[in-house]
C-alpha positions, 0 to 999 in steps of 0.5 A, a space after each residue: 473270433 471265438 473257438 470252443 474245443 471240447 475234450 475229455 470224452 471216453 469209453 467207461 462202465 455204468 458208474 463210473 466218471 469223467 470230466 469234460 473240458 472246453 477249452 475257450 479262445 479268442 475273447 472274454 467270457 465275461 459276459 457270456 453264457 457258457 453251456 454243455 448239450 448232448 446229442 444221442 444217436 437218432 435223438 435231438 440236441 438236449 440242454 445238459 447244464 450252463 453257467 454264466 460267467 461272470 456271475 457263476 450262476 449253474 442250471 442242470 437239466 433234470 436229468 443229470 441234477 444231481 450227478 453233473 457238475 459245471 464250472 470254471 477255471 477263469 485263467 484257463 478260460 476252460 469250462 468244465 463237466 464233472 459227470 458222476 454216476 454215468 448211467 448208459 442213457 448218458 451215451 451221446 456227443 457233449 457239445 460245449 457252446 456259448 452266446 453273450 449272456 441275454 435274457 433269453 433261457 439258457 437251455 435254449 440251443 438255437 440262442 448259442 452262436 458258438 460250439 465246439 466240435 463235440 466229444 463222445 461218451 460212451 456209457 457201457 451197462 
């Protein structure tokens, strides 16, 4: 079994930062594909950022280029996002996920077969 538990979530001012963890039990990640989706109110589920593994690999969606950041802590088996500049657009539920690593595309949230339970982040202006 796999478990995903997100934290970190919180209340903060346009501008400011937070860093989310996920927290992964149950296997090794290895081989898998680690990501962070976001969900806002009334909007669909949106790619965020991943990692593979074991190669370290990062891929950001276009919208948090340059501002998120996603890495690991391979004793913890905790992935984390540095967010940095949060802007109100930010505001949504971050999800953590993760799959065995495929060919498939990484943003591609229907190939993920774990997730946490979510974290809110709420962005003030």
């Amino acid at each position: 079994q796999v478990q995903l538990v997100e934290s970190g979530g919180g209340l903060v001012q346009a501008g400011g930062s937070l860093r989310l963890s996920c927290a992964a039990s149950g296997r090794s990640f290895s081989s898998y594909v680690m990501a962070w989706f976001r969900q806002a109110l009334g909007k669909e589920r949106e790619f965020v950022a991943a990692m593979k593994w074991s190669i370290g690999s990062t891929y950001y969606a276009d919208s948090v280029k340059g501002r998120f950041t996603i890495s690991r802590d391979n004793a913890k088996n905790t992935v984390y996002l540095q967010m940095n500049s949060l802007e109100p657009e930010d505001t949504a539920v971050y999800y953590c996920a993760a799959r065995v690593g495929s060919g498939a595309a990484v943003w591609g949230y229907e190939q993920y077969t774990h997730w946490g339970q979510g974290t809110q982040v709420t962005v003030s202006s």
